[in-house]
Structures are given as structure tokens and as C-alpha cells.
KOLLUMTOR-941999 format. One line per field, with one value per residue (C-alpha): residue number from 1; x, y, z; residue in one letter; chain. Coordinates in nm, 3 decimals. Layout:
<mardos>
n: c(NUM,...)
px: c(X,...)
py: c(Y,...)
pz: c(Z,...)
res: c(A,...)
chain: c(A,...)
</mardos>
This chain:
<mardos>
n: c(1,2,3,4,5,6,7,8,9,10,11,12,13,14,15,16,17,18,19,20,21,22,23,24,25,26,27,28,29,30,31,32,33,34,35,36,37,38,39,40,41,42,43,44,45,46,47,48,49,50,51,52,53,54,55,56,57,58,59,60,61,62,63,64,65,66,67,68,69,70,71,72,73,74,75,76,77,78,79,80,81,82,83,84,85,86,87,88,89,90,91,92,93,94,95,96,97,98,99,100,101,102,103,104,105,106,107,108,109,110,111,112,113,114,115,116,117,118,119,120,121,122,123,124,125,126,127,128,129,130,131,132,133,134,135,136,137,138,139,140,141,142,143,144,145,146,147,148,149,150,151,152,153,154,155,156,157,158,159,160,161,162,163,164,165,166,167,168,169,170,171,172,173,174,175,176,177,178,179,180,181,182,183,184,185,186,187,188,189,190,191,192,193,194,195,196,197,198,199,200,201,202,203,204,205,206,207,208,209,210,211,212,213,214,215,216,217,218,219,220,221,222,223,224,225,226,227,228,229,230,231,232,233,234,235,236,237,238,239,240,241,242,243,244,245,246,247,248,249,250,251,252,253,254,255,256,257,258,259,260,261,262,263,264,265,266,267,268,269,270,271,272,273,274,275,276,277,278,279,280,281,282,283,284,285,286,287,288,289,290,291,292,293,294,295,296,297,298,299,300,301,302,303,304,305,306,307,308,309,310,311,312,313,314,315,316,317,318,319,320,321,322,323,324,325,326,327,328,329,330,331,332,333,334,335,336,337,338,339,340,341,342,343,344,345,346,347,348,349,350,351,352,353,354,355,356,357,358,359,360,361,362,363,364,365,366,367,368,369,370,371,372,373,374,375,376,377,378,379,380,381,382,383,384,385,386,387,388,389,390,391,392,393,394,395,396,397,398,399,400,401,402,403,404,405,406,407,408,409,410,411,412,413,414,415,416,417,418,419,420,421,422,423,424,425,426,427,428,429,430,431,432,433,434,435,436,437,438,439,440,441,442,443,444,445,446,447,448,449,450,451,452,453,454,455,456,457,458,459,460,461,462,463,464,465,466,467,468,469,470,471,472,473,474,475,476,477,478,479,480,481,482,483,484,485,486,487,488)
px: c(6.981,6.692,6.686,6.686,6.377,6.212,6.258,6.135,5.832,5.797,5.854,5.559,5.271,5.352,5.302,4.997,4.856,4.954,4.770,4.471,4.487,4.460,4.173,4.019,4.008,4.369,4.391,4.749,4.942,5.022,4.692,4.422,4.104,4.010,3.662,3.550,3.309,2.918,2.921,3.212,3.021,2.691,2.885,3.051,2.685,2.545,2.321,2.334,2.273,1.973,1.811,1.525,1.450,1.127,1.312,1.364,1.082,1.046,0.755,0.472,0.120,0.105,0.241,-0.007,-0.297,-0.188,-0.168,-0.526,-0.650,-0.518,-0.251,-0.448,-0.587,-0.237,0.045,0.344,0.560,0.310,0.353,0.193,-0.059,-0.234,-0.220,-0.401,-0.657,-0.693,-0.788,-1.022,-1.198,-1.245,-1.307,-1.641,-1.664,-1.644,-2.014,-2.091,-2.018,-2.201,-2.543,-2.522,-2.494,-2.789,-3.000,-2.949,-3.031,-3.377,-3.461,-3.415,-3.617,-3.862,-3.866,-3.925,-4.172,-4.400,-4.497,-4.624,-4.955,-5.078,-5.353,-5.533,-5.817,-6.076,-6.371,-6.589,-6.748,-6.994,-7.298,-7.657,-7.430,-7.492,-7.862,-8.136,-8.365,-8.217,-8.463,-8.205,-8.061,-7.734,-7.456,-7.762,-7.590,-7.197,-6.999,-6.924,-6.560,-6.396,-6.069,-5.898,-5.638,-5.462,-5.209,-4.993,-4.992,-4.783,-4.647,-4.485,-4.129,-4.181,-4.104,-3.774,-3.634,-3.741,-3.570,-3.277,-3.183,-3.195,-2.971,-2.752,-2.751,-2.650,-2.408,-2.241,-2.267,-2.107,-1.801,-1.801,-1.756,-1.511,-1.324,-1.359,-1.170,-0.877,-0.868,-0.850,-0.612,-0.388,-0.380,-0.274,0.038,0.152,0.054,0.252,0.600,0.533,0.630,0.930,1.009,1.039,1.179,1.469,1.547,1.529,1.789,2.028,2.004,2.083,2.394,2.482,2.451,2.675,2.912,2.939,2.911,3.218,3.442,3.385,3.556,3.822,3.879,3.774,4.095,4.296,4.230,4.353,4.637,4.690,4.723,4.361,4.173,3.908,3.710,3.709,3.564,3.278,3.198,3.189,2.943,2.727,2.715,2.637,2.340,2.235,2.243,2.044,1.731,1.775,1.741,1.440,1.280,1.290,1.167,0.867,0.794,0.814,0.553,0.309,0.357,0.303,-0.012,-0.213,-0.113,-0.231,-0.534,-0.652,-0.560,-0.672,-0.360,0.042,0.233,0.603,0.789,0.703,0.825,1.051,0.832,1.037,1.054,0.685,0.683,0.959,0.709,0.467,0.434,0.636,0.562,0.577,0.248,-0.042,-0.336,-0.674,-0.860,-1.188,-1.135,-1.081,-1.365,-1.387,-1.433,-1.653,-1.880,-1.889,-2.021,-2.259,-2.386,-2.425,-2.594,-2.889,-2.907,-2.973,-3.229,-3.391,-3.450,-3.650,-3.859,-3.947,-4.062,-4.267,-4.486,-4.650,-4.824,-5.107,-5.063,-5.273,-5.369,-5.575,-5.834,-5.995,-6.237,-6.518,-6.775,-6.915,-7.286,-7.395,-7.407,-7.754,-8.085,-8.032,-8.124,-7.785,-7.599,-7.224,-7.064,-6.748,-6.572,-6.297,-6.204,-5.851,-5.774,-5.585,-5.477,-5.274,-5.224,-5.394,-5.174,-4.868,-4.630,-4.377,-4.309,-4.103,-3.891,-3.841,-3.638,-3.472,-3.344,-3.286,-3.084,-2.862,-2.818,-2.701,-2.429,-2.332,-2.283,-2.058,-1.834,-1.788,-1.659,-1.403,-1.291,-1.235,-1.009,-0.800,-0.743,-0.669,-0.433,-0.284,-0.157,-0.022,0.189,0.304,0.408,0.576,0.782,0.878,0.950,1.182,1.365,1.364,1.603,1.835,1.830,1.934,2.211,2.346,2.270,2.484,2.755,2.726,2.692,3.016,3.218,3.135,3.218,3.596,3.597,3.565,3.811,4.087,3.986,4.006,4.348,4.394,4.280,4.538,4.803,4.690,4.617,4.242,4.043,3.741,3.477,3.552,3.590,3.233,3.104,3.172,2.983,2.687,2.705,2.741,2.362,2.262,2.311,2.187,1.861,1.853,1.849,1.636,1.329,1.440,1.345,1.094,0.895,0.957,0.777,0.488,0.445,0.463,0.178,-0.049,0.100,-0.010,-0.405,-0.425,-0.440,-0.666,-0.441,-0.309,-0.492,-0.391,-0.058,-0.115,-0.203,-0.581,-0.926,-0.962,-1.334,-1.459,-1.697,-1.780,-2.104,-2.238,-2.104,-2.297,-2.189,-2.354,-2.036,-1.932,-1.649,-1.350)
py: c(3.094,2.976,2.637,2.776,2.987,2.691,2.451,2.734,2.781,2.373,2.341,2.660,2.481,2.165,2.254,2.462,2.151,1.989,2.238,2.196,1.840,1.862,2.140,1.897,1.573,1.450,1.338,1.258,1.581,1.671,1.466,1.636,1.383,1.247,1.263,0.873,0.777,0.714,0.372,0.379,0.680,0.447,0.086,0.247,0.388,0.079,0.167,0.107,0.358,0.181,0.093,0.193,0.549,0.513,0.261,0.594,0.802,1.174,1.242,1.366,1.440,1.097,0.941,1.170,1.017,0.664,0.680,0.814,0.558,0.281,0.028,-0.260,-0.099,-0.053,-0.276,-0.139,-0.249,-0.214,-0.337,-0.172,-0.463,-0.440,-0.013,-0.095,-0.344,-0.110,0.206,-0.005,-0.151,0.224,0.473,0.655,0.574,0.253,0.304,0.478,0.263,-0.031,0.201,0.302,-0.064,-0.148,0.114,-0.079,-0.400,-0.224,-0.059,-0.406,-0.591,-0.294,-0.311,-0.764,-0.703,-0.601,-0.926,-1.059,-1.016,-0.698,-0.650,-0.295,-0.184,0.090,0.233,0.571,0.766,1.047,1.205,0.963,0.621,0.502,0.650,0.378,0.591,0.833,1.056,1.330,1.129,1.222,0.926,0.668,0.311,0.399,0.089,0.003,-0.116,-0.322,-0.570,-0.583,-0.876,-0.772,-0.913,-0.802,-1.022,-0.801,-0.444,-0.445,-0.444,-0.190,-0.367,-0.535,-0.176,-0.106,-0.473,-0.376,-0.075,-0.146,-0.462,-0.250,0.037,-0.273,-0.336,-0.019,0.071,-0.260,-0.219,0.162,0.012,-0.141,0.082,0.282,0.005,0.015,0.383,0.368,0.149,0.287,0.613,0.404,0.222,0.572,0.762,0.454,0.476,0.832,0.828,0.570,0.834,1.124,0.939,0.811,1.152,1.330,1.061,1.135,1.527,1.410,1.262,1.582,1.780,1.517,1.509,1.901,1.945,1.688,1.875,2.183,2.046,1.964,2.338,2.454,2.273,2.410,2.750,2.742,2.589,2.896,2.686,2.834,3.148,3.215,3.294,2.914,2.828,3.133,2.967,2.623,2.739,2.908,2.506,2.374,2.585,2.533,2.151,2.196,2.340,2.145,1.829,2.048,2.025,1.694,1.577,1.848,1.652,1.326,1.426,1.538,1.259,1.035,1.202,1.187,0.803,0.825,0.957,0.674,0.424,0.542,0.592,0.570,0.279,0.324,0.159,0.059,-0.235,-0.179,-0.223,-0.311,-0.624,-0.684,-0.435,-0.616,-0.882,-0.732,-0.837,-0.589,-0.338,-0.382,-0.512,-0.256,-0.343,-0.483,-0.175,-0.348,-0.526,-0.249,-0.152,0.189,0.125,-0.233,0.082,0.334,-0.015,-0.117,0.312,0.256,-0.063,0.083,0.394,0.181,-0.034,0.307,0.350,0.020,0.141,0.522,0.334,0.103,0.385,0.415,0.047,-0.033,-0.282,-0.561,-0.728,-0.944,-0.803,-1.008,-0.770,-0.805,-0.532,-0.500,-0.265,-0.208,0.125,0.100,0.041,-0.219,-0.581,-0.671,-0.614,-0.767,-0.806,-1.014,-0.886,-1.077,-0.872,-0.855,-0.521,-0.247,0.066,0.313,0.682,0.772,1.060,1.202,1.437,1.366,1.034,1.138,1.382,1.126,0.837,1.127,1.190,0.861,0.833,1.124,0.941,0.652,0.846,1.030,0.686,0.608,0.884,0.856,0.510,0.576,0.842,0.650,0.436,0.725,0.832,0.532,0.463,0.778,0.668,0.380,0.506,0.769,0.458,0.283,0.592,0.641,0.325,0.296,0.640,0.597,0.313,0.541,0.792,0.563,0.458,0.761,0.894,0.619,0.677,1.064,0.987,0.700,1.007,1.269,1.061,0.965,1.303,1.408,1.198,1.327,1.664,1.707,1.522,1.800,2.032,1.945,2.055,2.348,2.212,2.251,2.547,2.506,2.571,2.322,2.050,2.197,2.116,1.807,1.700,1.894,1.719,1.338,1.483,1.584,1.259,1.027,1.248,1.278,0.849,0.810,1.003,0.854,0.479,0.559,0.698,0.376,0.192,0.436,0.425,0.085,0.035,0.299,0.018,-0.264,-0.051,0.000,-0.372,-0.435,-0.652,-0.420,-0.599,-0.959,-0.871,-0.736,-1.087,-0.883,-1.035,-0.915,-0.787,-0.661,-0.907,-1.295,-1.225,-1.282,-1.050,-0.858,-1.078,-1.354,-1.573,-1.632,-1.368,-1.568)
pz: c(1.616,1.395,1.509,1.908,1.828,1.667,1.911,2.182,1.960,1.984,2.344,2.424,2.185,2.338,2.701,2.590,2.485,2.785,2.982,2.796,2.825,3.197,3.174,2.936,3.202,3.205,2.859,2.708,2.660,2.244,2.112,1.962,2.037,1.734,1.576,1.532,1.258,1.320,1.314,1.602,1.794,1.750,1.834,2.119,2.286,2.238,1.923,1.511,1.291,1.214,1.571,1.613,1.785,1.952,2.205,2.427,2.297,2.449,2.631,2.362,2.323,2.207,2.506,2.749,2.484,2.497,2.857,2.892,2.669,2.925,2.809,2.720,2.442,2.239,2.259,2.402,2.051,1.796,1.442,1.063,1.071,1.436,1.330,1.020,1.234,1.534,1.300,1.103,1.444,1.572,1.264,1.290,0.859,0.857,1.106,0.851,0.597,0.736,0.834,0.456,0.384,0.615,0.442,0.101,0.220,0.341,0.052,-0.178,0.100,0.050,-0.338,-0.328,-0.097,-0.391,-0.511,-0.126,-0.032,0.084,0.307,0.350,0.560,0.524,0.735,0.729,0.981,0.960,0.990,1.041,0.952,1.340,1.340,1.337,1.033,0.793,0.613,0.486,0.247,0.356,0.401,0.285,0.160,0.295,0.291,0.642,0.739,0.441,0.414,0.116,-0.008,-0.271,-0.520,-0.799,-1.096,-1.365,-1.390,-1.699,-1.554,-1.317,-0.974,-1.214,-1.245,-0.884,-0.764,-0.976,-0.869,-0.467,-0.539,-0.753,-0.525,-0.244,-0.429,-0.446,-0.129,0.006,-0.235,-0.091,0.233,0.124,-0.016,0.248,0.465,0.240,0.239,0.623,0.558,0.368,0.598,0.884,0.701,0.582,0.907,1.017,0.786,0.923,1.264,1.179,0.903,1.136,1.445,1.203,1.109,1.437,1.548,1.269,1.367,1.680,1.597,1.378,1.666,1.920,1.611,1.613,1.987,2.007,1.732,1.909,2.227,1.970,1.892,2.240,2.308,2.045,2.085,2.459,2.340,2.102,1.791,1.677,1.636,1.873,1.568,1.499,1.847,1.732,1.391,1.560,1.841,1.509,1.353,1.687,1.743,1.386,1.471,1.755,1.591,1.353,1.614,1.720,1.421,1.339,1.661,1.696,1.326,1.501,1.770,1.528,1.340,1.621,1.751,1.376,1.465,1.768,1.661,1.428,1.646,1.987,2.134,2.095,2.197,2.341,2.021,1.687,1.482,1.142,0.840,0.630,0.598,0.597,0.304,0.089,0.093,-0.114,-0.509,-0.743,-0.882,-1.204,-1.351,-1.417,-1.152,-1.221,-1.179,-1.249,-0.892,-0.689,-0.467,-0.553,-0.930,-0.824,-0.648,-0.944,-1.171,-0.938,-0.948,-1.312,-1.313,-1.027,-1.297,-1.586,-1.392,-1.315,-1.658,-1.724,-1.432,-1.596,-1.909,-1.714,-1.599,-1.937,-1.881,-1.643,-1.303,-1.288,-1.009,-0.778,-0.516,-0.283,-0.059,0.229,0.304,0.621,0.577,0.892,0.812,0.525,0.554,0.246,0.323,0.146,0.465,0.421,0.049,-0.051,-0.399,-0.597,-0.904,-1.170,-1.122,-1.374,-1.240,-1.486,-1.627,-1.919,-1.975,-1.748,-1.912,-1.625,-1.752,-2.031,-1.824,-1.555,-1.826,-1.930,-1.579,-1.601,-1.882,-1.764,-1.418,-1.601,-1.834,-1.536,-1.350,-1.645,-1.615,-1.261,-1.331,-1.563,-1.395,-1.126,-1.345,-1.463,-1.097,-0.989,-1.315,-1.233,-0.915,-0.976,-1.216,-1.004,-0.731,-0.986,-1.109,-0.732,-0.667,-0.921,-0.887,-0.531,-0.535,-0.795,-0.521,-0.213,-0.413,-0.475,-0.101,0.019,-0.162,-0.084,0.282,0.268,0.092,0.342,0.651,0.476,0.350,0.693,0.857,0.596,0.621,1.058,0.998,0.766,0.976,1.231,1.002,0.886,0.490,0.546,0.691,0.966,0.716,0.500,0.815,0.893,0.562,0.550,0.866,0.697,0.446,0.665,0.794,0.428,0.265,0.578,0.563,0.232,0.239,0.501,0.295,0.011,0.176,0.324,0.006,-0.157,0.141,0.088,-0.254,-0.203,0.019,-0.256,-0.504,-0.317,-0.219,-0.569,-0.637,-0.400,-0.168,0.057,0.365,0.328,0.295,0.634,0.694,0.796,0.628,0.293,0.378,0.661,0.736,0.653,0.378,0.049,-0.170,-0.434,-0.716,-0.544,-0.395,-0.040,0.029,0.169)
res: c(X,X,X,X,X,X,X,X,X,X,X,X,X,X,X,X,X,X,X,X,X,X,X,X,X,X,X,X,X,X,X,X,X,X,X,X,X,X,X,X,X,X,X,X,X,X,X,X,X,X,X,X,X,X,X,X,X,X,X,X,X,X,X,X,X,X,X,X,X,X,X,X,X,X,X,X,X,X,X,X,X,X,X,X,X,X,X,X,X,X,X,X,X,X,X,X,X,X,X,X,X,X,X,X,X,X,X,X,X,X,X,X,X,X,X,X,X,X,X,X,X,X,X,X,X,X,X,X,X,X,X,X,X,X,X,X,X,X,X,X,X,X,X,X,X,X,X,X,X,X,X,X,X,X,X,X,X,X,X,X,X,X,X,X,X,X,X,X,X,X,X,X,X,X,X,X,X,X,X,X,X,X,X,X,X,X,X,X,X,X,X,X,X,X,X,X,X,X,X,X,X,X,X,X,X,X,X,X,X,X,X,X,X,X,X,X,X,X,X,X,X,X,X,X,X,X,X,X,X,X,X,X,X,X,X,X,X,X,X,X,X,X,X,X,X,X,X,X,X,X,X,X,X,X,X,X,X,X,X,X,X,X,X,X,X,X,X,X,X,X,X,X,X,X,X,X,X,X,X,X,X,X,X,X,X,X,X,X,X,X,X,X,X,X,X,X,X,X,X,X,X,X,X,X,X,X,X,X,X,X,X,X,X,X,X,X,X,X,X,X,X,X,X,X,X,X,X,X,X,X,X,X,X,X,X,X,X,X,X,X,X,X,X,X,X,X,X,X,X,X,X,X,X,X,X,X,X,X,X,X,X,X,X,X,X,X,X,X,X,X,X,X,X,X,X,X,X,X,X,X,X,X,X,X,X,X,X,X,X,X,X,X,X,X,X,X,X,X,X,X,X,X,X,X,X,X,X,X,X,X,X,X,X,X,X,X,X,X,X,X,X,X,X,X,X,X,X,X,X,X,X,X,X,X,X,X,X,X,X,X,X,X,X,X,X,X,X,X,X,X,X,X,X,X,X,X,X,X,X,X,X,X,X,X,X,X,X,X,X,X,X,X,X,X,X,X,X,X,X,X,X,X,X,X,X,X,X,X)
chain: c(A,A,A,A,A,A,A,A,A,A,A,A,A,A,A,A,A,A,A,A,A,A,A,A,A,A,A,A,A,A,A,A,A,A,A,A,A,A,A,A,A,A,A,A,A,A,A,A,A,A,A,A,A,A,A,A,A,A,A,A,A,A,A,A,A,A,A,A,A,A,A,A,A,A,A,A,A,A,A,A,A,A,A,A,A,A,A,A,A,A,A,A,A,A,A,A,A,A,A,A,A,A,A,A,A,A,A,A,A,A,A,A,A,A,A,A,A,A,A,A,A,A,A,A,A,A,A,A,A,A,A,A,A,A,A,A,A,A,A,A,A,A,A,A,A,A,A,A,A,A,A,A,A,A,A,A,A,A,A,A,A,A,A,A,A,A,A,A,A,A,A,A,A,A,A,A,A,A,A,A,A,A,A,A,A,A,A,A,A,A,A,A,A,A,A,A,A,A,A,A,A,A,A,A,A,A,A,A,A,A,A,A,A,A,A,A,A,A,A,A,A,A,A,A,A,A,A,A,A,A,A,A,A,A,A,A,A,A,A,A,A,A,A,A,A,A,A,A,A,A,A,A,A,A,A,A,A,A,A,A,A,A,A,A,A,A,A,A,A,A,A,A,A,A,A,A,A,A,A,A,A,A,A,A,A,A,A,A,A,A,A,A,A,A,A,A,A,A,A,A,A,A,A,A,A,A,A,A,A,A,A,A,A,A,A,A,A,A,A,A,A,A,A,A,A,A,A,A,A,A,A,A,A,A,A,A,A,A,A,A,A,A,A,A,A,A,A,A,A,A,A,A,A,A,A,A,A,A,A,A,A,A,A,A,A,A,A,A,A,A,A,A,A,A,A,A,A,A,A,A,A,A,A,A,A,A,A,A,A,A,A,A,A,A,A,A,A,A,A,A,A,A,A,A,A,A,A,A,A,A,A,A,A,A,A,A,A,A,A,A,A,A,A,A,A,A,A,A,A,A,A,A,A,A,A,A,A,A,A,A,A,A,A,A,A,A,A,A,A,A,A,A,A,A,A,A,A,A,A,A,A,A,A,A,A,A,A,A,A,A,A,A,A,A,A,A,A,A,A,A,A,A,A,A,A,A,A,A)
</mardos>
């Protein structure tokens, strides 16, 4: 009698499942469909895990941006390097940076021009100079219109300080400029590793939620066969709809990530290339940079070299100038029979007494101790974050290991766990878990590279090579250079 009301039980769950097999699409009656891994989901769609997302991009602010631009402008597969070379060709501060530069070159052209000839005029006008007879007395024996030639011959180092300080200052403000260029730079790479960041992750919460919306149809199919609770099918749909913001999410972070691209480089192309092997390129990161070559710190030395050449130039104001003066007098405005005069005279001009002058090379002083601090500060900050690159570089790999072994576990775990499930030995819950936890880890490995590429590219800005390993110019511009050699 037992055995009859097993086998009854037996033949009832089997045709259930045969009638949601043909409710289902036909499939073969007594199988529960089988959840494949993500490399088999991925192989049999046509895609790796690791292809690249933006080859089917969603339709973004970006894309409405790059179209507006105009695609000759941005390459429809656009790699790090041409990002780094379009932001640099189009970023209002690097303008800025070359005006400033102008401006220096002016004022040092200003401060040479001291020692050239300078030629000076002078004429008066007023009452009885134009009358034939002057009895008044008034205006009697002006000098009519006069030319002066004049020459400095020594100032006691005050045109050296002057000299000094505009080249210094030219100096400084080329190395700003370029330091400015790798700080573009640099924001383009990572605005760069951004997008791929963000677009890698939206695609793994996309396969979370296909993964979940595909077990569900599992249990769907279960519970009309009346081997599962309904609550099941409830606590499935909860995980599905979890998955799907979730995929929300990550792609709203992938369109704002795209559009502060977009942004620096004037528009958003359809794909961009993997950067990771360009990146794997770069030197190691395990030597402490030369922080004295770095523009930003070249800058703060040149800033402390102009101060200190301002200081030469306050003490100098305590000496005379002497000069040369070579002068013709037109009279035609006496009634002396002298009528024209021509002068040549050494000439010293000079203060007495000025109590400024001692407050002005203290100023002086201060500017150049300030100048001082600025520049090692500028070495501690830029100490400080190359050690923080290093440390991430190194526990970054630590953490991709481990990842990858999380996220190998949770996809056998979850093969063994639906088979499991089948039988009753595992509950739904703990299936569900496991496919969190497939989307945890791959996440979890995907920030986890890409914040070693970053840190990477501070690493490599940080030595100052960031742009040739782009295989860009490492200045912006074929010039002298302020330390006097041809920059290659």
C-alpha cells in the first residue's frame, strides 16, 4: 500500500513537470533547466567576461555631446593617449598657462632693456615764450624743446636683481605650465580608467540580473509543477528587482562618468580601447621619484630663486645710478644770443635718505622664506602621494587575488548548491546568496584593477613621465627651457 501511494505521488510530480515543460516552450518533460556558468552564458552570447562594454553603448548625454561636436573631432574607438592629447589641445588652462608664460617673457625683455639706449624728449609752453619782447619778466630764458640720449653705466646691482627676478619668475611660470599639462593629464587618464571602470561594472550587474532573471524561470517552473512554494517564486522576484537597480546604478555611474570625459575632450566617442596594456608598460613602482624634476617643484625653485634676486635689488636702492646724458637745447624761446645748447654730462641720481628701503628687503626676505616653504611643501605633497600609489599598488594586487578566488568559489558554490536545491538539501536563500555573492566578488575585482591602473598613472605623473609613456611630447612645445638647454 505504501509503495502504490509512492509511485502515485511519482507519477503526479512528473506530469506536473511535464505540463510545465510545455507552458515553458516544449522543453523535455522531468528536467529542471540548468543554470550554466558565466563564462558559458558569455561564450554562448557571443561575449567574454572581459569584452569590452562600450561596443553597444546606451544612448547618453555623452553620445547627444559627441554627436553635436561632429565626428571628426573624436575618433569613433578612442584610446588613453589621443584622450590625454585631445584634453591638452582644448583646456582653457593650458591658454592660460601660455598667456602667463608670455607675460614673463615681457617683463625680462622689459627688465634687459635697461642697459639700451634711451631717448627722452621735453618741451614747455606758456605764457610770453612765443612773444617777440618780454618786459614782465615772466617765463624770460625757458629752454625751448630739448632731446636727451641717455645711458646707464652702473647701478650697483640693481637692474641684476631686476634681470634676475623676470628670468626667474620665467622660469617658474614655464615649469607651471607645465605642470599644469601633466595635471590635465593626469585627469584625462583617470577620467579615462573611469568610464572603462564603470562600463565594466554596469556589465557585470547586468549579468547578475540575466543570472537572477534566468533562475527565476527555474522556480517559476517549479512552483507550477507544485514541487515549490510560491513564496520562493516571491523571494526570487524580491532578488530580481534588487538586481535591476542595481544594473541601474551602475550604468547611471557609467553615463556620468562618460560625460566628465566628454567634457575634457570635447565630446564622447562610441568605444574606448582597454588600457591595460599600455599601463603595464609603465616603469615600477618601486623606486622613490625624483621630486626635484617634477614641474611643480622645478616652479616652486624657480619662485624662490626670483625672491632672492628681489632681495639684491632692495639693497641696491641704497646706491646712486650713474649714467651717461647726451642732450640738445633748442632756445628759441629767450632773448639770449646763446640760442641752441648741446650738454654731455656723467650723471648720478640717488636717495639721500628713504626709510622704505629697509622695509622693502625685509619684504623681500620674507618673500624669499616664503618661496622656500612653498617648495618643500610641495615635496612633501608630492612624497605623500607617491607613497600612497605605491601602497595601492601593492595591496591592490593582494586584493585581486583574493577576489578571484572569492568569485571562482561562488560560481562552483553555486552550481553545487541549485543541484542542491533540486533535491531539497539546500534552501532558496542560500542558492540566492551565492549568486550575490558571484556579483560581489566580480565587482569587488573589477575596482580592485582598476585602482591599480590609477594609482599607477599618479605613480608614473609623479615622476614626471606620465606623457611619453603616452608616447605624447614630453613638453608642450619645441623651446629653450629655463635652464638654458633645448627641450627634446
Amino acid at each position: 500500500m505504501t509503495l502504490t501511494f509512492r509511485t502515485i505521488a511519482m507519477t503526479g510530480a512528473l506530469m506536473g513537470l511535464v505540463i510545465a515543460a510545455g507552458r515553458a516552450g516544449g522543453e523535455a518533460p522531468g528536467e529542471d533547466k540548468e543554470l550554466p556558468p558565466l563564462s558559458a552564458r558569455n561564450a554562448d552570447e557571443g561575449a567574454s567576461p572581459a569584452s569590452d562594454p562600450a561596443d553597444t553603448p546606451a544612448d547618453t548625454p555623452a553620445d547627444d555631446l559627441a554627436a553635436e561636436q561632429g565626428p571628426e573631432a573624436i575618433p569613433a574607438q578612442l584610446d588613453m593617449a589621443t584622450a590625454v592629447a585631445l584634453t591638452l589641445a582644448r583646456h582653457p588652462d593650458v591658454a592660460r598657462a601660455n598667456a602667463a608664460l608670455a607675460r614673463g617673457r615681457a617683463d625680462l625683455g622689459a627688465a634687459r632693456s635697461v642697459w639700451t639706449p634711451q631717448v627722452s624728449y621735453q618741451a614747455n609752453l606758456g605764457p610770453h615764450m612765443l612773444a617777440g619782447t618780454n618786459s614782465s619778466g615772466l617765463n624770460e630764458n625757458m629752454a625751448g624743446p630739448s632731446v636727451y640720449l641717455e645711458q646707464q653705466v652702473w647701478d650697483f646691482g640693481r637692474s641684476k636683481g631686476q634681470i634676475g627676478a623676470a628670468r626667474s619668475t620665467t622660469g617658474q611660470r614655464w615649469y607651471e605650465r607645465e605642470a599644469t599639462a601633466d595635471q590635465l593629464a593626469e585627469q584625462s587618464a583617470l577620467a579615462f580608467l573611469e568610464v572603462r571602470r564603470f562600463e565594466l561594472l554596469a556589465q557585470a550587474a547586468e549579468t547578475q540580473l540575466g543570472d537572477l532573471a534566468h533562475l527565476r524561470e527555474l522556480i517559476g517552473m517549479r512552483v507550477n509543477a507544485g514541487i515549490s512554494d510560491k513564496s520562493d517564486l516571491m523571494l526570487a522576484d524580491v532578488r530580481v528587482e534588487s538586481a535591476r537597480g542595481d544594473s541601474i546604478q551602475a550604468q547611471t555611474s557609467a553615463a556620468m562618468a562618460r560625460a566628465a570625459l566628454a567634457n575634457l575632450i570635447g565630446g564622447m566617442p562610441r568605444r574606448l580601447t582597454d588600457a591595460s596594456a599600455l599601463i603595464s608598460r609603465f616603469e615600477p613602482a618601486d623606486q622613490e621619484p625624483d621630486y626635484d624634476k617634477l614641474p611643480a617643484v622645478a616652479a616652486a625653485k624657480q619662485a624662490s630663486d626670483a625672491a632672492a634676486a628681489k632681495i639684491g635689488e632692495a639693497k641696491a636702492e641704497r646706491y646712486p645710478r650713474l649714467g651717461l646724458q647726451l642732450g640738445y637745447t633748442r632756445n628759441n624761446y629767450t632773448y639770449n644770443s646763446r640760442d641752441n645748447a648741446l650738454s654731455a654730462a656723467m650723471t648720478v641720481t640717488g636717495n639721500l635718505y628713504r626709510r622704505s628701503d629697509h622695509y622693502q628687503i625685509e619684504a623681500a626676505e620674507e618673500d624669499r622664506r616664503a618661496a622656500e616653504a612653498a617648495h618643500d611643501s610641495t615635496v612633501i605633497e608630492a612624497r605623500g602621494r607617491a607613497l600612497s600609489a605605491q601602497q595601492e599598488i601593492r595591496a591592490g594586487h593582494a586584493r585581486i587575488a583574493a577576489y578571484a578566488l572569492q568569485e571562482e568559489q561562488a560560481v562552483t558554490a553555486s552550481r553545487i548548491f541549485l543541484e542542491e536545491y533540486k533535491l531539497g538539501k539546500r534552501t532558496l536563500t542560500e542558492l540566492l546568496n551565492t549568486q550575490l555573492e558571484i556579483y560581489r566578488a566580480a565587482s569587488a575585482r573589477i575596482v580592485a584593477e582598476h585602482d591599480i591602473m590609477e594609482a599607477h598613472v599618479r605613480f608614473e605623473n609623479l615622476c614626471g613621465s606620465l606623457r611619453p609613456s603616452l608616447g605624447l611630447p614630453a613638453h608642450l612645445s619645441e623651446e629653450d627651457n629655463p635652464d638654458g638647454g633645448q627641450v627634446q
